[in-house]
mmCIF file as Biopython writes it, N, C-alpha, C and O atoms, coordinates in Angstrom:
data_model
#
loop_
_atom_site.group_PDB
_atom_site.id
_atom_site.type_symbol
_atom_site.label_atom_id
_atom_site.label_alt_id
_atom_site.label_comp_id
_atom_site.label_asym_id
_atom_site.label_entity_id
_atom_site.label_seq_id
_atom_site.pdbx_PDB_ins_code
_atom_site.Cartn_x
_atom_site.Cartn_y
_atom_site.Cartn_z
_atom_site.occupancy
_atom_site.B_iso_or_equiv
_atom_site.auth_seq_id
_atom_site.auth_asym_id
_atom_site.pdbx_PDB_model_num
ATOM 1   N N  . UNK A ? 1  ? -57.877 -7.795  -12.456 1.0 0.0 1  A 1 
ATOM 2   C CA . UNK A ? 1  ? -56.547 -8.287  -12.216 1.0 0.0 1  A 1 
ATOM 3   C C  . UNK A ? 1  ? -55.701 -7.123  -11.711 1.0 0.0 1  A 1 
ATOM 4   O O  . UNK A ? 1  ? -55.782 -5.935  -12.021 1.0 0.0 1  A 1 
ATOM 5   N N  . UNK A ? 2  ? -54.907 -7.704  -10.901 1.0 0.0 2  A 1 
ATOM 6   C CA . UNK A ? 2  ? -54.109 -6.750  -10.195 1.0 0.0 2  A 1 
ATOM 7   C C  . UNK A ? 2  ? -52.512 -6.856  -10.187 1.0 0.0 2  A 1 
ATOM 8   O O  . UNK A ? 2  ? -52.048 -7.994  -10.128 1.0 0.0 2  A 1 
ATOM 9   N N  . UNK A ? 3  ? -51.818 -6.004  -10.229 1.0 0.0 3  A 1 
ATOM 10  C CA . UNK A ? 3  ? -50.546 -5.970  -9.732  1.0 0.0 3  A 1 
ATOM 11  C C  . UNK A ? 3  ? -50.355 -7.390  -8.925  1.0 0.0 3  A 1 
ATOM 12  O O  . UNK A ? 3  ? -49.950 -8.509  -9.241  1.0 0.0 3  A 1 
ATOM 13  N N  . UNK A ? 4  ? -50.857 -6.769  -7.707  1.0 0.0 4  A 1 
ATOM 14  C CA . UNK A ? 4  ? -50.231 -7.877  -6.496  1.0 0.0 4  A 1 
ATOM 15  C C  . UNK A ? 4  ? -50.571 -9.285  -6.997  1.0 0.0 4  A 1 
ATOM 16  O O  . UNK A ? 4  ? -49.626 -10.065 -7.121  1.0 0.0 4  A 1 
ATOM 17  N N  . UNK A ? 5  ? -51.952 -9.753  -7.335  1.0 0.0 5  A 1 
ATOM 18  C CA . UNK A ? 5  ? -51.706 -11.032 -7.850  1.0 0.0 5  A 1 
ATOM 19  C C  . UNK A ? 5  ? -51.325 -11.148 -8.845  1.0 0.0 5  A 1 
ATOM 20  O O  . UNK A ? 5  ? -51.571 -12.334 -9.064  1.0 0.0 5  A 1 
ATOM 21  N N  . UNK A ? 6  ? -50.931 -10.824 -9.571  1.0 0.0 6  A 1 
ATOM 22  C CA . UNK A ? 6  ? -50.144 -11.119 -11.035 1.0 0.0 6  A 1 
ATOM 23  C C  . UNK A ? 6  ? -48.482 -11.149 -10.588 1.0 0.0 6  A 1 
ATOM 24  O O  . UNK A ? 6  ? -47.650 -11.733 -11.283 1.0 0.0 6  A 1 
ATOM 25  N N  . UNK A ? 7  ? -48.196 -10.560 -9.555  1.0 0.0 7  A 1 
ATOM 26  C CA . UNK A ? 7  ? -46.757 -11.198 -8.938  1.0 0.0 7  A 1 
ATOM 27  C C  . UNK A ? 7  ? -46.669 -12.503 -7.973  1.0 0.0 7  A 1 
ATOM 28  O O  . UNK A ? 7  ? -45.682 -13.128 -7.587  1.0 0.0 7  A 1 
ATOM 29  N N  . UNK A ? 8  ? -47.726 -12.645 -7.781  1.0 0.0 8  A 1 
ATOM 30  C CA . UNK A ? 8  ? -47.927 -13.618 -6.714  1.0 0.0 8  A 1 
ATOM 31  C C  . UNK A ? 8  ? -47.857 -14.745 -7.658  1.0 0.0 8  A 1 
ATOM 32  O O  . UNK A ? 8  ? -47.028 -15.586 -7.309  1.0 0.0 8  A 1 
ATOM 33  N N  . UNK A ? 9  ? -48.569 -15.048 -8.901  1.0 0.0 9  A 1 
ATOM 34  C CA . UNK A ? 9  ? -49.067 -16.006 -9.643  1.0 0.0 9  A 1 
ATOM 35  C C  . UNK A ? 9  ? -47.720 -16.015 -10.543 1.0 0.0 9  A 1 
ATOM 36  O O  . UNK A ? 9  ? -47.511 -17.069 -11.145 1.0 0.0 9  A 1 
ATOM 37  N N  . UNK A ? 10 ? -46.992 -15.203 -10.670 1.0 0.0 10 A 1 
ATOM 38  C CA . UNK A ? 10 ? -45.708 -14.828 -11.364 1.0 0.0 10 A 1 
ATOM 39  C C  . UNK A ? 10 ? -44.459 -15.659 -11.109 1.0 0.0 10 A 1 
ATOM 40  O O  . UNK A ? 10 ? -43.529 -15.874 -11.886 1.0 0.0 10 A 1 
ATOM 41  N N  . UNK A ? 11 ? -44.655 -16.148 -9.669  1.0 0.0 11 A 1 
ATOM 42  C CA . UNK A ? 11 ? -43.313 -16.864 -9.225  1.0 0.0 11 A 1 
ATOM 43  C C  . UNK A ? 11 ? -43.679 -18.619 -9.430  1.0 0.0 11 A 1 
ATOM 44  O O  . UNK A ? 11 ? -42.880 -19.555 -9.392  1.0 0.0 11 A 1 
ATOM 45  N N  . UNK A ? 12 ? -45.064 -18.650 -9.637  1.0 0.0 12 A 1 
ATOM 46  C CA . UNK A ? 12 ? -45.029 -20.048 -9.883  1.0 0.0 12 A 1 
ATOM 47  C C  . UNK A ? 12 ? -45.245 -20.346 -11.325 1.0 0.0 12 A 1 
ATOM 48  O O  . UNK A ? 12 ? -45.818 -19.607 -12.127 1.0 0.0 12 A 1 
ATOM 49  N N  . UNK A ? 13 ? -44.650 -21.668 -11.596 1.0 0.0 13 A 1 
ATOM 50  C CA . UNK A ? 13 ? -43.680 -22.197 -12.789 1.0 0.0 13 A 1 
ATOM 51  C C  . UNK A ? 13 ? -45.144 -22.319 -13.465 1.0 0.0 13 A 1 
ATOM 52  O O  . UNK A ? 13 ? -45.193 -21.561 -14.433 1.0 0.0 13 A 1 
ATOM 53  N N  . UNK A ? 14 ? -46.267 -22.976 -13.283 1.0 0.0 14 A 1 
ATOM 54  C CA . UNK A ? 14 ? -47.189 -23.048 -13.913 1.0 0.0 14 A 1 
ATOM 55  C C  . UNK A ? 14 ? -48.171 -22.331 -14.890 1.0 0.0 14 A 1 
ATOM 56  O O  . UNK A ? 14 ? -48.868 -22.597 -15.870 1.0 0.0 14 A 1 
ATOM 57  N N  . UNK A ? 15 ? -47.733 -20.903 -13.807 1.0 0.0 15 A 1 
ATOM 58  C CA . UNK A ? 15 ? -48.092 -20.054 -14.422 1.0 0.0 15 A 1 
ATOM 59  C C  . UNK A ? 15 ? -47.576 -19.452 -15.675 1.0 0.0 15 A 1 
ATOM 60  O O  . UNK A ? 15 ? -46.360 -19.385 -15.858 1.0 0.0 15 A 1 
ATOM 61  N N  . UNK A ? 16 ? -48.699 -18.866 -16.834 1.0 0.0 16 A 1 
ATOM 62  C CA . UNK A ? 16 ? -47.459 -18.778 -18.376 1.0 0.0 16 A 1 
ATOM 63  C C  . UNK A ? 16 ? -46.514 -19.138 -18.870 1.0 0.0 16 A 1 
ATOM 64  O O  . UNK A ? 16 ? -45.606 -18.554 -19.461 1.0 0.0 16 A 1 
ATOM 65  N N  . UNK A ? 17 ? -46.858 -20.922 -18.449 1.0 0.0 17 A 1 
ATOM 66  C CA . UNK A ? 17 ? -45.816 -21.798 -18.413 1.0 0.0 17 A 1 
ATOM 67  C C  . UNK A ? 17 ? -45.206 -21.372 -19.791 1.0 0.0 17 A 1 
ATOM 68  O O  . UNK A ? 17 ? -44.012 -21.083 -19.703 1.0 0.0 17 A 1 
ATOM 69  N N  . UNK A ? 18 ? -45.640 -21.286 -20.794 1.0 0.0 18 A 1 
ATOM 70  C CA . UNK A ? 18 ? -44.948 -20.823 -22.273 1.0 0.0 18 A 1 
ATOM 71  C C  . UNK A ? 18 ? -44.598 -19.728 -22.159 1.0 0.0 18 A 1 
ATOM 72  O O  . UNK A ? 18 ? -44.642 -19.370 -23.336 1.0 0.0 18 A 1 
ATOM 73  N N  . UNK A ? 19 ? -44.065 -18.364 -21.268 1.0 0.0 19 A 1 
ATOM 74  C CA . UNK A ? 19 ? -43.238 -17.570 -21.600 1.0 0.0 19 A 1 
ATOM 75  C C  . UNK A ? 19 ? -42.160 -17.375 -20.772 1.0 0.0 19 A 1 
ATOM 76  O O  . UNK A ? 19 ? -42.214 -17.527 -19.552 1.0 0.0 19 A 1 
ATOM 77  N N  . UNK A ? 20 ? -41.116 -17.022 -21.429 1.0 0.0 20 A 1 
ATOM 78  C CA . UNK A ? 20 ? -39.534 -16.768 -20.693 1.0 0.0 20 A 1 
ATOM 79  C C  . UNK A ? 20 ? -39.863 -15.799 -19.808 1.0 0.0 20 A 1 
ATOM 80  O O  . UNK A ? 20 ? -40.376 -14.785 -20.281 1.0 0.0 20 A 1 
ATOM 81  N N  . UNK A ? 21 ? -39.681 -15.868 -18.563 1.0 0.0 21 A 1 
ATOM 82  C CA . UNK A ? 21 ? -39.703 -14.926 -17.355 1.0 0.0 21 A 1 
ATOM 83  C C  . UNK A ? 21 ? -38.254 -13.912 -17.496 1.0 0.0 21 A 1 
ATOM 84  O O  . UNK A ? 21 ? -37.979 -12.739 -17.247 1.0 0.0 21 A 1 
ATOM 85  N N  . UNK A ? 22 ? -37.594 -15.015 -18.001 1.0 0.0 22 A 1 
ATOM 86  C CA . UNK A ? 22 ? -36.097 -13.873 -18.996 1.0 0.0 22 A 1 
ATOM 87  C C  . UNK A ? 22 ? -36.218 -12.944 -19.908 1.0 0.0 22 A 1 
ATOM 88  O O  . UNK A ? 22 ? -35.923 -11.749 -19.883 1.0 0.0 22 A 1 
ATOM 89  N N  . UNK A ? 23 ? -36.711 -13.652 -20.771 1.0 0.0 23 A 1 
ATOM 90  C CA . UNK A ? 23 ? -37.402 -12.797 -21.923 1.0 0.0 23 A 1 
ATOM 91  C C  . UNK A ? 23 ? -37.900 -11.479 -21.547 1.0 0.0 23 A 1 
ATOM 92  O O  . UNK A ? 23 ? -37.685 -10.430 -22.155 1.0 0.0 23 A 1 
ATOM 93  N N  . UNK A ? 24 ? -38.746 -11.670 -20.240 1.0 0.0 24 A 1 
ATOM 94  C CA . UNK A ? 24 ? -39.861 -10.439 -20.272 1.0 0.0 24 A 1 
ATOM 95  C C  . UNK A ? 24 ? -39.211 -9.828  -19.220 1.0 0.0 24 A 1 
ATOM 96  O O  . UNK A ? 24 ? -39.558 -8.654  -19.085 1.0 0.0 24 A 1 
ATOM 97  N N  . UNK A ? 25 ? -38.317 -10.249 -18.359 1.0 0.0 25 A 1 
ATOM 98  C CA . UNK A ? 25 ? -37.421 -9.155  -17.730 1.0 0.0 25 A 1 
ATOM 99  C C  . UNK A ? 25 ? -36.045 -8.490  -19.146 1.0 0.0 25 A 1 
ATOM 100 O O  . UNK A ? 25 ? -35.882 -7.313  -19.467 1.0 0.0 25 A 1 
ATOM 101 N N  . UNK A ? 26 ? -35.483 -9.398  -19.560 1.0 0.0 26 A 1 
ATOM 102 C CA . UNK A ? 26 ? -34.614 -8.518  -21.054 1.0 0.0 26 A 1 
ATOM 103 C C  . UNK A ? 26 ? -35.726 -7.446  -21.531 1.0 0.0 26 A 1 
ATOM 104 O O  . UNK A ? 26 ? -35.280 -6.307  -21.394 1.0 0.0 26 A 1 
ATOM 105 N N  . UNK A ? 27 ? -36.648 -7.461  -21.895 1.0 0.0 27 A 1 
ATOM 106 C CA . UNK A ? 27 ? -37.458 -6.812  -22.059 1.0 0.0 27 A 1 
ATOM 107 C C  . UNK A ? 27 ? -37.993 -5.446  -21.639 1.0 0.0 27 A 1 
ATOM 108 O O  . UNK A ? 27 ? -38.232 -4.512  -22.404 1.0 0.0 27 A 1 
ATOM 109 N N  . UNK A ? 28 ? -38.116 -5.458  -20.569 1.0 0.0 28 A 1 
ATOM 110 C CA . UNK A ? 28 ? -38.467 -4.632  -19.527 1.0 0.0 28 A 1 
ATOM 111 C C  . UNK A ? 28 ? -37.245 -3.569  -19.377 1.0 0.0 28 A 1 
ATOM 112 O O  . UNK A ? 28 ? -37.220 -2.358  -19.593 1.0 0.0 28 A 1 
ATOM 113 N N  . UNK A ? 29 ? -36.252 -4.461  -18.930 1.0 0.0 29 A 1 
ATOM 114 C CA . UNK A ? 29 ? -34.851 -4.031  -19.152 1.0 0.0 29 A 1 
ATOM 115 C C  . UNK A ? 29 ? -34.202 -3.168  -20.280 1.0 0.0 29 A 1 
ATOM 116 O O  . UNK A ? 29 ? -33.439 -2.232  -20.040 1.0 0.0 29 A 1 
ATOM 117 N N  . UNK A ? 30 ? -34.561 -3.552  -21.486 1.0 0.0 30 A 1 
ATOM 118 C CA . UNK A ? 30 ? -34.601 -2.349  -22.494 1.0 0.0 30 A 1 
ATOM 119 C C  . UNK A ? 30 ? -35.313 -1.655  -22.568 1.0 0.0 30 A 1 
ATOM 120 O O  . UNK A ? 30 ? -34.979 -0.533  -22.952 1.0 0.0 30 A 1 
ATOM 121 N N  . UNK A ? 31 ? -36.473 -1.889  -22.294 1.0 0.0 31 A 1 
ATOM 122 C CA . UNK A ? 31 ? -37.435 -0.193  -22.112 1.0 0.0 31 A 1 
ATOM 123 C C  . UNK A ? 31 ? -37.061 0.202   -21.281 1.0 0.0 31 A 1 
ATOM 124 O O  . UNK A ? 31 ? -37.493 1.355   -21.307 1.0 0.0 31 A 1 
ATOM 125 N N  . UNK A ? 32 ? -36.204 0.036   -19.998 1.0 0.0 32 A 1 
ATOM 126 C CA . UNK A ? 32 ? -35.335 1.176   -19.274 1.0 0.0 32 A 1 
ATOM 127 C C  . UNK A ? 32 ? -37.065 1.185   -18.113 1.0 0.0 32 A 1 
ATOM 128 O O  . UNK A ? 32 ? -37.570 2.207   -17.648 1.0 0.0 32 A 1 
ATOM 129 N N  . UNK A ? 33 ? -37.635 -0.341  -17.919 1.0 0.0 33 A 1 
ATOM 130 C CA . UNK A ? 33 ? -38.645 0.290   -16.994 1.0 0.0 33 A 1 
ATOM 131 C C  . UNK A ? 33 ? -38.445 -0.886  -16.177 1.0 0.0 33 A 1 
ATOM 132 O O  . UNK A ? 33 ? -37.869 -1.877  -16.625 1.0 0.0 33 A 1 
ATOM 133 N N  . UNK A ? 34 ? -38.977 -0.807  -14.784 1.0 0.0 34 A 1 
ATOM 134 C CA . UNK A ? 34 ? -39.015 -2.277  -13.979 1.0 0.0 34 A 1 
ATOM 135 C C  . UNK A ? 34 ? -39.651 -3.213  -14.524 1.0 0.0 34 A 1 
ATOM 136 O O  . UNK A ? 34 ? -40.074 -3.038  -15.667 1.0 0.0 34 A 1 
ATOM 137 N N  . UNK A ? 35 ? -39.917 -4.635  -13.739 1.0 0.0 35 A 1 
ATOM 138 C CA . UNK A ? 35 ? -40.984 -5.458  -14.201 1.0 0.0 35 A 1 
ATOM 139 C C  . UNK A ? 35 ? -42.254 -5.423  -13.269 1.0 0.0 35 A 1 
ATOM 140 O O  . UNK A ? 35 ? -43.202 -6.193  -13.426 1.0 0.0 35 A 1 
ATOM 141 N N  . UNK A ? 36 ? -42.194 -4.531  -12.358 1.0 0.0 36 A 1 
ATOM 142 C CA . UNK A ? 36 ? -43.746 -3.861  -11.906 1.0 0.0 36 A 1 
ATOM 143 C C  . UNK A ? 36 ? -44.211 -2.937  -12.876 1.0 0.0 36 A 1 
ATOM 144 O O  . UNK A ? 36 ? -45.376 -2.895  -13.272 1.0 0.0 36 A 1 
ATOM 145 N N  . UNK A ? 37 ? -43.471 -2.341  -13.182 1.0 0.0 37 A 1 
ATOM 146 C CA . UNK A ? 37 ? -44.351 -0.943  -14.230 1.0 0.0 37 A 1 
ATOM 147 C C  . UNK A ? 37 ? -44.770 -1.598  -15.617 1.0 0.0 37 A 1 
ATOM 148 O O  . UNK A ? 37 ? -45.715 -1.172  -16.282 1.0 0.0 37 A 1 
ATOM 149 N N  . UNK A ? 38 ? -43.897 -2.784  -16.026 1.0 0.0 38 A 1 
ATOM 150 C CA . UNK A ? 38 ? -44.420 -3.254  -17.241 1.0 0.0 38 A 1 
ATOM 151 C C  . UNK A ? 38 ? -45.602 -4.173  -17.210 1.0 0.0 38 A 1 
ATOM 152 O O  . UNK A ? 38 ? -46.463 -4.258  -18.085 1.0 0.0 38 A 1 
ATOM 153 N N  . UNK A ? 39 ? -45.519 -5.012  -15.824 1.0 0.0 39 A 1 
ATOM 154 C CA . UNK A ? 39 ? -46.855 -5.623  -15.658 1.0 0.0 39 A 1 
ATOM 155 C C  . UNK A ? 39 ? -47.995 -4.964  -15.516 1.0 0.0 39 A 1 
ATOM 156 O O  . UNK A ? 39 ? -48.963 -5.299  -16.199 1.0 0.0 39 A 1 
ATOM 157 N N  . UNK A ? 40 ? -48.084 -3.853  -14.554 1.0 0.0 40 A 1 
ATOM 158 C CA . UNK A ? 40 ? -48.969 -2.499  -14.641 1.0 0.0 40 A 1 
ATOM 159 C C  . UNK A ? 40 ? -49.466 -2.166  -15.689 1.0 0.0 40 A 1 
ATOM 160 O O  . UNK A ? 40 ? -50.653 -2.233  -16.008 1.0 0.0 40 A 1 
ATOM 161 N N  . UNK A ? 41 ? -48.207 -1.625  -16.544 1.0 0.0 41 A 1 
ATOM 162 C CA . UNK A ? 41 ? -48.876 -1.140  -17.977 1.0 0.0 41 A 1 
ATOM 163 C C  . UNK A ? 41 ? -49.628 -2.622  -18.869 1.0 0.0 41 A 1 
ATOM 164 O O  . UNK A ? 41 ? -50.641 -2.623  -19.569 1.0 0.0 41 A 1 
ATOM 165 N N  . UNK A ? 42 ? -49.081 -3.316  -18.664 1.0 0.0 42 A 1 
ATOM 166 C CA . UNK A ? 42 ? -49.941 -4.268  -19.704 1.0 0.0 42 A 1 
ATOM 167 C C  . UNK A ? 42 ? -51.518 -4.956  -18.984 1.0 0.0 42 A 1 
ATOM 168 O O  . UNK A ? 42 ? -52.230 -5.806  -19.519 1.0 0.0 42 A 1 
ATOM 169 N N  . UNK A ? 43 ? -51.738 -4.304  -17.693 1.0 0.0 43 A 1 
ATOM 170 C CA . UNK A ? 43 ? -52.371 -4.990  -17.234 1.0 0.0 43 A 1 
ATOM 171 C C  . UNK A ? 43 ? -53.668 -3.674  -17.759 1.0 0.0 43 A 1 
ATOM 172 O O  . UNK A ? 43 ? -54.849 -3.840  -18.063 1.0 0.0 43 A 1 
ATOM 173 N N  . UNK A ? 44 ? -52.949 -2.572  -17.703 1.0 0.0 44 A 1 
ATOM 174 C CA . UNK A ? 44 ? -54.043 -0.996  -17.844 1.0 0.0 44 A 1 
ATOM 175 C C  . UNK A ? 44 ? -53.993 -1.351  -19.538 1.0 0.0 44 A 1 
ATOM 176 O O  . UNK A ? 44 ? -54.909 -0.738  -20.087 1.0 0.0 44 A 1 
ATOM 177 N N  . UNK A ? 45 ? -53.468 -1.881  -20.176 1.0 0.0 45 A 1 
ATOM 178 C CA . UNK A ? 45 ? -54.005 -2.133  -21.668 1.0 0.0 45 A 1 
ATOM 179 C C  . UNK A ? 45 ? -54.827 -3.207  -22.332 1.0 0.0 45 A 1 
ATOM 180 O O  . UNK A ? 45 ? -55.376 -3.265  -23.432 1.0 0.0 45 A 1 
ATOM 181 N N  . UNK A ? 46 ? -54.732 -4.084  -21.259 1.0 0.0 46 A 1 
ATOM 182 C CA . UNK A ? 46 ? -55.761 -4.910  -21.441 1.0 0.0 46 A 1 
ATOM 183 C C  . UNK A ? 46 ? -56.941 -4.719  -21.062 1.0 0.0 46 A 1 
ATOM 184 O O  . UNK A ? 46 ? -57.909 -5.200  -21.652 1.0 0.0 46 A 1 
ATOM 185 N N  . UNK A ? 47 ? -57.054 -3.664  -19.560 1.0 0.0 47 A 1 
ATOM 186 C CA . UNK A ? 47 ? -58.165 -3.485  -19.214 1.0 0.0 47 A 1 
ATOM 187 C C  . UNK A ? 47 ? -59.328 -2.586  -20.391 1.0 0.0 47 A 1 
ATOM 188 O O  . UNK A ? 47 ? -60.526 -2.768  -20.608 1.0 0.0 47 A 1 
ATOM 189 N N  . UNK A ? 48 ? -58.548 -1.801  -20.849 1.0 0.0 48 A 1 
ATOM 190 C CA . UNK A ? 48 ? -58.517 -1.289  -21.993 1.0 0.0 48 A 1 
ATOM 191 C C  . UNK A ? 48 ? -58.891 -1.712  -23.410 1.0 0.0 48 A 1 
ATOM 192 O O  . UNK A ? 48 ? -59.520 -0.955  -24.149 1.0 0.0 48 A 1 
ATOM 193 N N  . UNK A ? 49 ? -58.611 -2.579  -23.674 1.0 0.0 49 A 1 
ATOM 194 C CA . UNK A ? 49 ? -58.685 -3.786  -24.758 1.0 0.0 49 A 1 
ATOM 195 C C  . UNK A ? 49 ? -60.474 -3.920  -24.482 1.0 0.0 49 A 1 
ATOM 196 O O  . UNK A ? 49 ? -61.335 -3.413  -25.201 1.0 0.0 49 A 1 
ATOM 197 N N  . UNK A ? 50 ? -60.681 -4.656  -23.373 1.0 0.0 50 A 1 
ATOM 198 C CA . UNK A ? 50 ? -61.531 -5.238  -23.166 1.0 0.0 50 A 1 
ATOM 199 C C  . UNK A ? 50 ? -62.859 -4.395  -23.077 1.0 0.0 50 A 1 
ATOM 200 O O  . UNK A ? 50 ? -63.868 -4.932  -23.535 1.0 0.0 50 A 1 
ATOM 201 N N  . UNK A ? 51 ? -62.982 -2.990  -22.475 1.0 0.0 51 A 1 
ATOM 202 C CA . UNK A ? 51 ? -63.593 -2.192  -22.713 1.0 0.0 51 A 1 
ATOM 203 C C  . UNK A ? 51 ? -64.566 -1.988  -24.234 1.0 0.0 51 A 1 
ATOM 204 O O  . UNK A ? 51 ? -63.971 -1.306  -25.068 1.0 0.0 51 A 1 
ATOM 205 N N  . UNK A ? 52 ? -65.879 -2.463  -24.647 1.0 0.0 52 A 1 
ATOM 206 C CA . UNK A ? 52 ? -66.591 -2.027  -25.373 1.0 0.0 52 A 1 
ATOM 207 C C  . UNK A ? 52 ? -66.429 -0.682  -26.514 1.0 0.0 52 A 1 
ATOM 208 O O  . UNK A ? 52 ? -66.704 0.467   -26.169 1.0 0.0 52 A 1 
ATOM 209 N N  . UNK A ? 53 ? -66.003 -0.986  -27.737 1.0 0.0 53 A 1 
ATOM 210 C CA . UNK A ? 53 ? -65.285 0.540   -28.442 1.0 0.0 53 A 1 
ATOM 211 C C  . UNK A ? 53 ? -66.955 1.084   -28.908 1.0 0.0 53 A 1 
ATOM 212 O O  . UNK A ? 53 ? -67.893 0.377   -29.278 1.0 0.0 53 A 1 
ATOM 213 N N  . UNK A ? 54 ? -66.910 2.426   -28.750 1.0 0.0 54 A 1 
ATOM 214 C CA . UNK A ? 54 ? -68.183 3.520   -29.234 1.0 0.0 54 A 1 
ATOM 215 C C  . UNK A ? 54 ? -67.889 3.589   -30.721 1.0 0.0 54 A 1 
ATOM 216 O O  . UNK A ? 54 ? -66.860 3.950   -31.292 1.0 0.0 54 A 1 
ATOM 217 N N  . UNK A ? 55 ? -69.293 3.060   -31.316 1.0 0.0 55 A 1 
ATOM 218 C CA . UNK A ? 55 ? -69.172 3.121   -32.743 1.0 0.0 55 A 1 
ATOM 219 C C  . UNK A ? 55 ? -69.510 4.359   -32.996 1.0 0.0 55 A 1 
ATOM 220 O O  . UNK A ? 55 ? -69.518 4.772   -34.155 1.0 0.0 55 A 1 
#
């Protein structure tokens, strides 16, 4: 997953139909970061997430 499509998929209503697109710009907005850098970062923590942990 990428930036660019995760903005692309971002403007339509269907998409994460259950979360406030307000919400997560207020959001963004108090961390004092855009809503590219926050989609970025959550996108590099999931990639992350998903990654296999070394026992």
């Amino acid at each position: 997953m990428e930036l660019k499509s995760v903005k692309k998929k971002y403007k339509a209503l269907n998409f994460a139909a259950g979360c406030s697109r307000e919400v997560i710009q207020r959001g963004a907005d108090m961390l004092g970061r855009t809503l590219d850098d926050l989609i970025s970062d959550t996108i590099l923590a999931m990639r992350t997430l998903e990654k296999p942990q070394a026992e």
